[in-house]
KEZA-384494 format. One record per residue: residue in three letters; x, y, z of N, C-alpha, C in turn; residue number from 1. Coordinates in pm, 1 decimal, decimal comma. Last residue first. Layout:
ALA	X	Y	Z	X	Y	Z	X	Y	Z	NUM
...
//
This chain:
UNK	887,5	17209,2	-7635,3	921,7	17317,7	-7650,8	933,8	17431,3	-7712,6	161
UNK	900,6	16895,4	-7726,8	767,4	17033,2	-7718,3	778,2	17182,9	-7677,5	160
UNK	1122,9	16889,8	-7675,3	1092,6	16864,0	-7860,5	976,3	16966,3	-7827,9	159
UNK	1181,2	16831,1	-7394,8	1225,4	16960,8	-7450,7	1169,7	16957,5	-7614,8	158
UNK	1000,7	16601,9	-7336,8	957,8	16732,7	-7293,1	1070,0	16843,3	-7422,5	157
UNK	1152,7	16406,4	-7490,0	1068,7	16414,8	-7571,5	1003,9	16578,4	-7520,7	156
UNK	1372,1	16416,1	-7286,6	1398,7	16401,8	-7479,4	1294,7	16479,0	-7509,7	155
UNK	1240,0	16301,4	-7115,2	1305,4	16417,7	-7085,5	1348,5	16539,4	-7230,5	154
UNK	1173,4	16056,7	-7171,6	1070,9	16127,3	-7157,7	1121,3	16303,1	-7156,3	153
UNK	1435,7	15933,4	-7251,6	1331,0	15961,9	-7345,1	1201,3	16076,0	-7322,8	152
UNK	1545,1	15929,0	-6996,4	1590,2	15977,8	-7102,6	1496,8	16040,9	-7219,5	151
UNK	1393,1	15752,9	-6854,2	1396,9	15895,3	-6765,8	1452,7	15987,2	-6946,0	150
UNK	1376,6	15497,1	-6997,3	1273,1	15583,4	-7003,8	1267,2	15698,9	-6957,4	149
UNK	1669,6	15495,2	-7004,8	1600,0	15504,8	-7106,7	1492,9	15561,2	-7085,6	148
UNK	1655,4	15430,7	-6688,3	1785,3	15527,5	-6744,0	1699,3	15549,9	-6856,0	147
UNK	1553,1	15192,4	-6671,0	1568,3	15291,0	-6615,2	1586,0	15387,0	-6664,8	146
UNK	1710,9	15008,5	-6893,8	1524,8	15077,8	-6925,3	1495,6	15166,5	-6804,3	145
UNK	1972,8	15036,8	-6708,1	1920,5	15077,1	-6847,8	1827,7	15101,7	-6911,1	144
UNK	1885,8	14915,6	-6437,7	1929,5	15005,8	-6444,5	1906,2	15074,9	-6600,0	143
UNK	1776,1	14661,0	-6352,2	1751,0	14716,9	-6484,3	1768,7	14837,9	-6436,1	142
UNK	1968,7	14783,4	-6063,9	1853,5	14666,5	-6134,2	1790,3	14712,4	-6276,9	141
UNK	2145,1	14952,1	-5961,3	2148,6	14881,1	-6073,2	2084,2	14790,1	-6110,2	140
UNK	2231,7	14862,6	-5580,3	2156,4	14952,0	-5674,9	2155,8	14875,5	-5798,2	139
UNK	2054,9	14776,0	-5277,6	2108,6	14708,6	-5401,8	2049,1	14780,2	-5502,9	138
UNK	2080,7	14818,0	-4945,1	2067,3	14880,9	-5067,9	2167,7	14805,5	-5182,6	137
UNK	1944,7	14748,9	-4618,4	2011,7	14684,1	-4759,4	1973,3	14795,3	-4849,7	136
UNK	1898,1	14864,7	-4314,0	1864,6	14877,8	-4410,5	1948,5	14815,9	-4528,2	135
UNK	2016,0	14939,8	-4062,7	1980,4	14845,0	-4088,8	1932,6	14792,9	-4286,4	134
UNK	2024,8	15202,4	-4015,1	2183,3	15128,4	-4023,5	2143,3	15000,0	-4066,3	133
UNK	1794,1	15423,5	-4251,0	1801,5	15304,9	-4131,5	1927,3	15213,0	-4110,7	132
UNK	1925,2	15692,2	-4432,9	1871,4	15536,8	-4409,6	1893,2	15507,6	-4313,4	131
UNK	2098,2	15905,2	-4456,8	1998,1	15942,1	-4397,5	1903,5	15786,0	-4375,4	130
UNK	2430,1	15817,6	-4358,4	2350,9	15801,0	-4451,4	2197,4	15853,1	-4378,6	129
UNK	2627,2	16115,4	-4305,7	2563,4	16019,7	-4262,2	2493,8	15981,3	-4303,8	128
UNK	2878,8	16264,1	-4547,7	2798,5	16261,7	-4399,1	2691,9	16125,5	-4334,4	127
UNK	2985,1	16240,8	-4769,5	3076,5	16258,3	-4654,7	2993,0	16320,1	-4514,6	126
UNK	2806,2	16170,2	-4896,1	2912,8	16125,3	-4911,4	2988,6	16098,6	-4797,7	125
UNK	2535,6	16234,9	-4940,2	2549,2	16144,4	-4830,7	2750,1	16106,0	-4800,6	124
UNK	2408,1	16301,6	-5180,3	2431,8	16399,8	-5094,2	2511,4	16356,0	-4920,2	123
UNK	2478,7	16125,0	-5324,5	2548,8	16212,4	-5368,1	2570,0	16338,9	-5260,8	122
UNK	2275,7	15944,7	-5226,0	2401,3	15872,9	-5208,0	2506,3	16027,1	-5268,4	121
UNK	1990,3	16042,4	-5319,7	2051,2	16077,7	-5194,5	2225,0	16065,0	-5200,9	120
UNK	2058,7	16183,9	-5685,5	1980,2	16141,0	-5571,0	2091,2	16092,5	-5406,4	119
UNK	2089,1	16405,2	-5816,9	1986,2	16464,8	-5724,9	1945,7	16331,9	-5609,1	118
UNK	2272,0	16358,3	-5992,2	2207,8	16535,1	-6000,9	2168,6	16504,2	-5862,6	117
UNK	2264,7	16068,9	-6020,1	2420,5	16126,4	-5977,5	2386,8	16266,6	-5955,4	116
UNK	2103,5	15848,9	-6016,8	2078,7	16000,6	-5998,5	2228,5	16083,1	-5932,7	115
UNK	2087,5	15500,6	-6099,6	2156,6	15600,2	-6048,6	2094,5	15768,1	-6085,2	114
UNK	1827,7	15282,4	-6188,6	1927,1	15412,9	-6271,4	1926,8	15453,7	-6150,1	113
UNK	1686,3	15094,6	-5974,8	1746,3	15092,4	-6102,8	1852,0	15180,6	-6171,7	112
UNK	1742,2	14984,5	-5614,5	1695,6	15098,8	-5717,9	1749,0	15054,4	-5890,3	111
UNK	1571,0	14837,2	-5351,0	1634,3	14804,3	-5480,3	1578,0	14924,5	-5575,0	110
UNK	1625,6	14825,8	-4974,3	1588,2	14950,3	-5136,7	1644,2	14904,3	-5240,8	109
UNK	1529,6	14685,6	-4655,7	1586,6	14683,0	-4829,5	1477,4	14804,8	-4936,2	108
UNK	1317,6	14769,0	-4506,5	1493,0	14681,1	-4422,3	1556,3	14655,8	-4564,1	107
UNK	1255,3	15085,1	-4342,7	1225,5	14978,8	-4473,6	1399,0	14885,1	-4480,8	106
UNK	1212,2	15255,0	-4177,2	1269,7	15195,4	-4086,5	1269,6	15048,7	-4219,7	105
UNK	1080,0	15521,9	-4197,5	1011,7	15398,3	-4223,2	1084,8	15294,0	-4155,9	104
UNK	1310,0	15665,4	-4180,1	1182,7	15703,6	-4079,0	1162,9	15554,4	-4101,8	103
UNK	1446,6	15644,9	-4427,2	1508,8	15599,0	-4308,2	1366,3	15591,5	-4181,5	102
UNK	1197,4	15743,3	-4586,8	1277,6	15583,6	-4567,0	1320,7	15518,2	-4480,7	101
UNK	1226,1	15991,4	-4576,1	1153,7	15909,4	-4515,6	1133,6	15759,3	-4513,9	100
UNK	1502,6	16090,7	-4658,2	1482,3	16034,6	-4516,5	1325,5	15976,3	-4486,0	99
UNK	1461,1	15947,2	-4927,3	1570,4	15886,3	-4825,3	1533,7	15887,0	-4679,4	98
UNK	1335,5	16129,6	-4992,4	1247,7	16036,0	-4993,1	1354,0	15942,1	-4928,7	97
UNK	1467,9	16389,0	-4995,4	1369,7	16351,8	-4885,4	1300,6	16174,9	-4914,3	96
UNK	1709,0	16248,6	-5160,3	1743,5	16263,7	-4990,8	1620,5	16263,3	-4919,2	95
UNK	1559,6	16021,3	-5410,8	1649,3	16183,0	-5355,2	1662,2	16183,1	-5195,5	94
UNK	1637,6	15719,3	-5502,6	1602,6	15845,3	-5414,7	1657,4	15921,5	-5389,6	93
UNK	1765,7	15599,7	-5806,5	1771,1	15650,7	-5725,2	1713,0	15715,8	-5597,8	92
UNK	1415,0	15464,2	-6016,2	1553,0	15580,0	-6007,5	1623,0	15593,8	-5821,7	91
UNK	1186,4	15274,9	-5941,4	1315,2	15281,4	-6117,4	1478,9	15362,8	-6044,5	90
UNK	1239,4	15047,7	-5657,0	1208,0	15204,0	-5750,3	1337,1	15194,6	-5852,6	89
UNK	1116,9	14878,6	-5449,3	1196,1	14851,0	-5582,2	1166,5	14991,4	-5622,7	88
UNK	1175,9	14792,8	-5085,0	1126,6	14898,1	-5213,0	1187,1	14882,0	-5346,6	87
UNK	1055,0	14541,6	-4881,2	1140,4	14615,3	-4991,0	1048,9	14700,1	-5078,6	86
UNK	995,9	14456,8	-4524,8	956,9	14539,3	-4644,5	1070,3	14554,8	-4786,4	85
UNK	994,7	14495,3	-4247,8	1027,9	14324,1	-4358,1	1019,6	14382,4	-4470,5	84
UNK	1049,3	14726,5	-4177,5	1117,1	14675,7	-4202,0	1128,4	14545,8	-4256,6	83
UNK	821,7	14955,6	-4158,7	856,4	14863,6	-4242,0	937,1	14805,3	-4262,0	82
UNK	602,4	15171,2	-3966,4	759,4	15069,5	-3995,8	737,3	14969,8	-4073,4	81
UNK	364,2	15204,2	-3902,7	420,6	15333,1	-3993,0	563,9	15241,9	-4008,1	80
UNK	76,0	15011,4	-3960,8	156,2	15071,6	-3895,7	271,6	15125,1	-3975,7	79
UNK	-112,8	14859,5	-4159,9	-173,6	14872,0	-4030,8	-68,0	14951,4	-3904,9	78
UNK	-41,8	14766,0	-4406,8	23,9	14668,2	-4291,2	-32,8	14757,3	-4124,8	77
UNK	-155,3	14972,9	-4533,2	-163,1	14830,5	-4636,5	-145,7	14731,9	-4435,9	76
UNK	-43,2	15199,0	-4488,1	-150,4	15174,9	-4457,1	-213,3	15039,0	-4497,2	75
UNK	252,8	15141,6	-4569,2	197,0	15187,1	-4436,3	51,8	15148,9	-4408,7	74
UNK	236,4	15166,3	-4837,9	194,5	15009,8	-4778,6	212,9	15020,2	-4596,1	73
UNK	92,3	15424,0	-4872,8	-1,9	15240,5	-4935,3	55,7	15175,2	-4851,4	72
UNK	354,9	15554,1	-4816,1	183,5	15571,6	-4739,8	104,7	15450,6	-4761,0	71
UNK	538,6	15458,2	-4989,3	568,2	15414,9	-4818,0	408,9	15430,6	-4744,2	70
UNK	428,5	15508,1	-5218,1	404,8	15358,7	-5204,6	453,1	15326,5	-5068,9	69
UNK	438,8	15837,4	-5191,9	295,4	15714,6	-5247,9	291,9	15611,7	-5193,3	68
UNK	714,6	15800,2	-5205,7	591,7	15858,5	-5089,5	487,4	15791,8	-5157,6	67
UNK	788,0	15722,6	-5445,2	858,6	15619,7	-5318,6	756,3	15678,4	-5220,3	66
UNK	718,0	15913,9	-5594,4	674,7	15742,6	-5621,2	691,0	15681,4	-5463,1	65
UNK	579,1	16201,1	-5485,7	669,1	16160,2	-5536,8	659,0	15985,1	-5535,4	64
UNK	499,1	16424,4	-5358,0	436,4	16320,3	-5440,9	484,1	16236,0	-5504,4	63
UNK	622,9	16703,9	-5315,8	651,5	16546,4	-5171,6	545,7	16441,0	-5267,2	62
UNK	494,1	16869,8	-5400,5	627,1	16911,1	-5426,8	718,3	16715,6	-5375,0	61
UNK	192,0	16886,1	-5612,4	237,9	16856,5	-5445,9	395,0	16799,5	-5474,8	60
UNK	2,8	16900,6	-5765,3	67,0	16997,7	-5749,8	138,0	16980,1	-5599,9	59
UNK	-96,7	16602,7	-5840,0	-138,6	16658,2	-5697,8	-93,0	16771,6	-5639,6	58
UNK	13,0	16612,7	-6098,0	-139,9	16574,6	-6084,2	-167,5	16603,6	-5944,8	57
UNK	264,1	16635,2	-6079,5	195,4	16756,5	-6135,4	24,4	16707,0	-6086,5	56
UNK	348,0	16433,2	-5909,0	367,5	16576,7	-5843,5	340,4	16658,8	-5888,2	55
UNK	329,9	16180,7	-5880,3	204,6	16234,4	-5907,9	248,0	16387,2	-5870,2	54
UNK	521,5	15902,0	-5987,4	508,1	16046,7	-5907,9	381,8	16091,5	-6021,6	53
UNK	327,6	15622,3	-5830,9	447,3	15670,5	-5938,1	445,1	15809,7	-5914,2	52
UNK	312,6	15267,6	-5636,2	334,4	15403,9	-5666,0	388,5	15439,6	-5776,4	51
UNK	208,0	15015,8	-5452,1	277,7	15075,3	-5549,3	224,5	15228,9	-5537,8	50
UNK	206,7	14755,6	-5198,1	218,6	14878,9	-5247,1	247,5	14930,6	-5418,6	49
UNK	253,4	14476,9	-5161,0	153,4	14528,6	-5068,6	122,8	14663,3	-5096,1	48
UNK	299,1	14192,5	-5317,1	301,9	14316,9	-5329,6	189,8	14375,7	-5245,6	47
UNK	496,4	13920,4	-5204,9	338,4	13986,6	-5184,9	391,3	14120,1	-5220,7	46
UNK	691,6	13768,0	-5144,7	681,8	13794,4	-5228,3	549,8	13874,4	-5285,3	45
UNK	844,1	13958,7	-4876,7	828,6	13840,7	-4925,6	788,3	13852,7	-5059,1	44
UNK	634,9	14215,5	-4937,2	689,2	14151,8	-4830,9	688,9	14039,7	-4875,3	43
UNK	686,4	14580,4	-5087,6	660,4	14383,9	-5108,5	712,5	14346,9	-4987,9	42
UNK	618,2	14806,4	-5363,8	696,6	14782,5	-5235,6	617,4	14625,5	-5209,5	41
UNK	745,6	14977,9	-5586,7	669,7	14856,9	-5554,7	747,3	14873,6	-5417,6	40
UNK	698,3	15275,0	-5784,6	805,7	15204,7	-5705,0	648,6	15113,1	-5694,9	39
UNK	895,5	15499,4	-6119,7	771,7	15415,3	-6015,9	825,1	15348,0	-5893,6	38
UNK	908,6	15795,9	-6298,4	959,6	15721,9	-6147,3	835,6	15632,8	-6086,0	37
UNK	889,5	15986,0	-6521,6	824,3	15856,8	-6481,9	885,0	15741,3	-6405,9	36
UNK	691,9	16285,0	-6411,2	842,1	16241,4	-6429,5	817,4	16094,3	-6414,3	35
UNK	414,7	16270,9	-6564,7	476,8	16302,1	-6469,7	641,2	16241,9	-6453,0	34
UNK	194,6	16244,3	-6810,6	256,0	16360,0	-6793,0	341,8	16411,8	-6659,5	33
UNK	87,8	16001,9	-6783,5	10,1	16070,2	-6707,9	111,6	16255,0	-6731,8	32
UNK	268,5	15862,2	-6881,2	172,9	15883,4	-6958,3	70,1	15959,3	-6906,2	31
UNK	485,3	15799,1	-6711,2	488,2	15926,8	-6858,1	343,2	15944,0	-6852,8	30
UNK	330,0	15676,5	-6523,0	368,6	15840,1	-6447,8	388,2	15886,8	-6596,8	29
UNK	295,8	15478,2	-6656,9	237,0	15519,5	-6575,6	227,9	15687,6	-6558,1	28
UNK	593,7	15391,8	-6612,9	529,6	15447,5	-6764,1	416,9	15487,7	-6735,3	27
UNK	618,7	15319,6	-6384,5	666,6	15432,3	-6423,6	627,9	15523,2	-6552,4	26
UNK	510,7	15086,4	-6334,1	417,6	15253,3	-6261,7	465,4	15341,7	-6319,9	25
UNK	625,9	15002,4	-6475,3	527,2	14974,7	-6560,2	421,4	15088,3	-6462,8	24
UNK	864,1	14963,5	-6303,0	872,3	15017,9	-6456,1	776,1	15051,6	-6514,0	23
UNK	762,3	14806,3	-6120,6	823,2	14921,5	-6112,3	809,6	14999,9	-6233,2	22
UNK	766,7	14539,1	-6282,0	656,6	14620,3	-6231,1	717,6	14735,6	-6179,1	21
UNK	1073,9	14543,7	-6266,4	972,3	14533,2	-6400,2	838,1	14555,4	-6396,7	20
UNK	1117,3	14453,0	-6029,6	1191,5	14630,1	-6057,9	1130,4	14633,5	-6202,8	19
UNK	1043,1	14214,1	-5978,2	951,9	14359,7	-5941,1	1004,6	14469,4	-5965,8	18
UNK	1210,2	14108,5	-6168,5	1060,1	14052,4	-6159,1	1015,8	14198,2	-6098,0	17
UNK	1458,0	14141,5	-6031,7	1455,0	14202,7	-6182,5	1291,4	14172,5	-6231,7	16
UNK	1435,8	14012,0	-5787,9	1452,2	14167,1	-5794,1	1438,5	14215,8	-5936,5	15
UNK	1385,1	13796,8	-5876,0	1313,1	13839,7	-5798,5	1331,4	13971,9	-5742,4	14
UNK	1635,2	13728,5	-5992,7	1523,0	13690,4	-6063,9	1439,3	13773,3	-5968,3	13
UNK	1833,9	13744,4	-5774,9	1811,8	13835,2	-5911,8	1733,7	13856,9	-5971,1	12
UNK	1695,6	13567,6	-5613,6	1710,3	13735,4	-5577,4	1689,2	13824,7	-5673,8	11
UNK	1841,0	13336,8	-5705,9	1664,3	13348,3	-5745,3	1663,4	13540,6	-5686,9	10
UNK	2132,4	13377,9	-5893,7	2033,6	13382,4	-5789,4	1906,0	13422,7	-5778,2	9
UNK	2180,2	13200,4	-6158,6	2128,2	13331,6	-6110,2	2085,0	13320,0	-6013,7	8
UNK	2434,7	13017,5	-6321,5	2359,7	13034,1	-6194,7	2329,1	13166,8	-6108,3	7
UNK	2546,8	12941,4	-6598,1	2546,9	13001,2	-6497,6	2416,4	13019,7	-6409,0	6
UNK	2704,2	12682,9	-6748,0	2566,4	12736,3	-6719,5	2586,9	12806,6	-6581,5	5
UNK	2948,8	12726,1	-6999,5	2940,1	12680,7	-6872,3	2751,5	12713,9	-6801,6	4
UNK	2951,5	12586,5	-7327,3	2958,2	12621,8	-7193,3	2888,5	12628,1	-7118,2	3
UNK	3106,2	12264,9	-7467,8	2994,3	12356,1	-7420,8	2987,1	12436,2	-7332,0	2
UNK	3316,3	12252,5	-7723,7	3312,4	12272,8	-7580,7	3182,3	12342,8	-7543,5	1
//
């Protein structure tokens, strides 16, 4: 019996395509010695942004991946809204990078690894999402090399200890 062939939505393919550049700001950020959170941001299929956190390299508390790549592709498209826009980021957002999200007015967030410590959806439970009502969120995209590289790098800080 042969089986059955399943059918990926091209989405999938096209969310697991840039949440893999994502990944590759993120290693980025290890190797730069910064927590290694990346993001892409895209219209259609155009990358108009990236980012990774730079928050030791710019001693700046708000440097964070998803700020990086809302300023690029703010300034990429010539105005501060984004709603044809997606964000692919490895990890969760935390609440400020939530609300500047919501600001942005960004009409999809594809995240990879969950932040059950710190990121927004934990702080959002039982209050209002800080996102645009408009806005799509699709979490768990390579969620696991997510998750792995936050792991490893975290691993590897305390060994130097």
């Amino acid at each position: 019996m042969k089986p059955e062939a399943i059918a990926v939505p091209a989405s999938s393919l096209r969310d697991e395509h840039f949440m893999a550049l994502a990944l590759q700001e993120a290693r980025e950020a290890a190797r730069r010695d910064e927590v290694p959170v990346g993001a892409i941001i895209t219209v259609g299929d155009r990358i108009i942004a990236k980012g990774h956190n730079l928050t030791e390299t710019l001693n700046d508390v708000t440097a964070h991946a998803e700020m990086m790549a809302i300023t690029a592709a703010a300034d990429s498209l010539g105005g501060k809204y984004l709603p044809q826009c997606t964000l692919y980021v490895t990890v969760e957002p935390c609440p400020m990078c939530a609300g500047a999200l919501g600001w942005s007015q960004i009409g999809r967030i594809v995240y990879g690894a969950s932040d059950p410590k710190r990121g927004f959806t934990r702080f959002c439970r039982d209050s209002l999402s800080p996102l645009h009502p408009k806005t799509i969120v699709t979490p768990g995209v390579l969620a696991e090399e997510a998750s792995q590289l936050m792991s490893d790098f975290f691993r590897s800080k305390r060994r130097r200890r």
